[in-house]
C-alpha positions in Angstrom: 25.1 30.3 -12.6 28.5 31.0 -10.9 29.9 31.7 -7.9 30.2 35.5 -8.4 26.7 36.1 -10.2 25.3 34.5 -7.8 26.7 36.7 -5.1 25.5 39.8 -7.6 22.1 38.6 -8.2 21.1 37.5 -4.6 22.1 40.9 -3.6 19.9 43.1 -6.0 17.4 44.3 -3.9 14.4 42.3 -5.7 11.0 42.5 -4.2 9.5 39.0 -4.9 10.5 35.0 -5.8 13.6 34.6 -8.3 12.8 32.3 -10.5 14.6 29.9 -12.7 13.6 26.5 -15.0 13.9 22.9 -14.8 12.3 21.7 -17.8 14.1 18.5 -18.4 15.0 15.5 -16.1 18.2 15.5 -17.8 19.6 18.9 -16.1 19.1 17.3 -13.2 22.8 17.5 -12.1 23.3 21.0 -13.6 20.2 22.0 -11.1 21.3 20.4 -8.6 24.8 21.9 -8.4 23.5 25.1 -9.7 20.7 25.5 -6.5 23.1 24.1 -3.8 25.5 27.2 -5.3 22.4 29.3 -5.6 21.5 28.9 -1.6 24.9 29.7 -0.1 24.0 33.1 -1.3 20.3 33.4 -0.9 17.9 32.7 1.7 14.5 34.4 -0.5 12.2 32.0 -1.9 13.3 30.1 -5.2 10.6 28.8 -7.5 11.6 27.2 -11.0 9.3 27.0 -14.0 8.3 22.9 -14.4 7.5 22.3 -17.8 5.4 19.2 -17.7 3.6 17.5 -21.4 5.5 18.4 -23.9 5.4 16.3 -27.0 9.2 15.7 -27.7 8.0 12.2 -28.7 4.9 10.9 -30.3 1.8 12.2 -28.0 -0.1 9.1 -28.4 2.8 6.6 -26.8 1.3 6.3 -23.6 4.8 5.1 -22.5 5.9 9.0 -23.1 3.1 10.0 -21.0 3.9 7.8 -17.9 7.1 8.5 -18.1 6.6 12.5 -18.5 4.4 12.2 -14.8 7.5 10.3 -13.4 9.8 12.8 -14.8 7.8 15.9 -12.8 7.6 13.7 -10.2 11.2 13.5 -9.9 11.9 17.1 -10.6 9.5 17.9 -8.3 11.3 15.8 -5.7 14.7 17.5 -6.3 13.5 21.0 -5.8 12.0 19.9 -2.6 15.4 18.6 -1.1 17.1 21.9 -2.9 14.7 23.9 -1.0 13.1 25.5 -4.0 9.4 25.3 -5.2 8.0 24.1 -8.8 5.7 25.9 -10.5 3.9 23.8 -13.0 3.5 24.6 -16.5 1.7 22.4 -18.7 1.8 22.4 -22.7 -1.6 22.4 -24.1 -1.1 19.1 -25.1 -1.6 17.6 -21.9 -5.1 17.8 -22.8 -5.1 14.9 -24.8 -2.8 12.7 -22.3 -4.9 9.4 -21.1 -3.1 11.1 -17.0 -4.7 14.8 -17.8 -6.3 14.3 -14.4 -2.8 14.1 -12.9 -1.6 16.8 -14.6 -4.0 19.1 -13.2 -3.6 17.7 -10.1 0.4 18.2 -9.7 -0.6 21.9 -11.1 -3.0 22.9 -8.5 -0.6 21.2 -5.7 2.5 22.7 -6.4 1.4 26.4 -7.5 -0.1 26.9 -4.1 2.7 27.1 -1.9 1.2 27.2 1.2 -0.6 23.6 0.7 2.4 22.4 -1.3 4.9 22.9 1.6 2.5 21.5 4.4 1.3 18.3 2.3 2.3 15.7 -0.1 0.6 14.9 -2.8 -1.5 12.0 -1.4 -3.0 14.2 1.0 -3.4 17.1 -1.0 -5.7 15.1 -3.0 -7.5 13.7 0.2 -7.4 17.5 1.5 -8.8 18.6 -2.1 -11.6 15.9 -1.2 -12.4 16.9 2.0 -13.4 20.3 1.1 -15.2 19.1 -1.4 -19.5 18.2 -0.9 -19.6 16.0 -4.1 -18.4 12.1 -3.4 -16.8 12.1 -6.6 -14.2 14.8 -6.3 -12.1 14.5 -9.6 -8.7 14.7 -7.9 -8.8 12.1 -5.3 -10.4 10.1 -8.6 -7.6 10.9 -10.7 -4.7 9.8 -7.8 -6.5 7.0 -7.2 -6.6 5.6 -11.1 -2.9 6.7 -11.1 -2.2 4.9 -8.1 -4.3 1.5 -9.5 -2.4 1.5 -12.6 1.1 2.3 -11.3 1.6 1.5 -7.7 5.5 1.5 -8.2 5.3 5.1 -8.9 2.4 6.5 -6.3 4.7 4.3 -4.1 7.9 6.3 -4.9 6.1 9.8 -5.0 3.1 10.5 -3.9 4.2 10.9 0.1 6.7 12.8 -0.3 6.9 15.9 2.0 8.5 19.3 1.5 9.3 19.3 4.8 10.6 16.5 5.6 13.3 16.4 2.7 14.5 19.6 3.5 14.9 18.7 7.3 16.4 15.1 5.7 19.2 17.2 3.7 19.9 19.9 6.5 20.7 17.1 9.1 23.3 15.3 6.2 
């Protein structure tokens, strides 16, 4: 992304979200620069792909797999305060990760918009609850056990607001 296809691309007349990727903590920089270049040109919605499970290490290192939910915690965190939306996308072999629950759960809060931009994740989950009949609704379960076994981390991300980052940034 630079200055000048930014300019050209934000002023195609495009019917829908442009959508880019941040697959890897380790763009974070690159994203961020890139978006904050991104929104001096355009004010449409911006959603990038979050690729969330991979097995770039060994799958059964449950290390790798708490440290893949803090990872699209943190991405997810950055788009928010660059004003763009994740979209979720998990590799099938998040099925066999001890935190599947949580991986469904950051899916079905970030790739609805409309709930995503209105609620963090804690309340999502209550939210997700609330609607729910059964006493044991699966996501509040699967937040809770996350938030048993790593406090640290439900401490760090899982009130975070939409909202309120992008009001934080747009009063710096």
């Amino acid at each position: 992304m630079t200055e000048e296809k930014a300019k050209l691309l934000s002023s195609c007349k495009y019917k829908g979200h442009y959508i880019f990727a941040f697959d890897n903590i380790d763009d974070k920089e690159i994203i961020i620069n890139k978006m904050d270049l991104w929104k001096k040109h355009c004010t449409k919605t911006t959603k990038l792909y979050t690729f969330c499970g991979f097995d770039r290490k060994d799958i059964w290192d449950l290390d790798f797999w708490k440290q893949d939910i803090i990872d699209t915690f943190e991405r997810i965190k950055i788009l928010m305060e660059c004003d763009c939306l994740p979209y979720i996308m998990r590799f099938n072999r998040y099925e066999e990760s001890p935190y599947r629950g949580m991986y469904i759960n950051l899916a079905a809060w970030c790739n609805q918009p409309n709930l995503f931009t209105k609620k963090s994740f804690r309340e999502w989950c209550v939210a997700d609850a609330e609607r729910r009949p059964s006493k044991t609704c699966a996501s509040l379960r699967y937040m809770l056990d996350f938030e048993k076994e790593f406090p640290d981390i439900a401490k760090k991300y899982f009130d975070l607001k939409y909202d309120d980052l992008n009001k934080y940034k747009k009063q710096i």
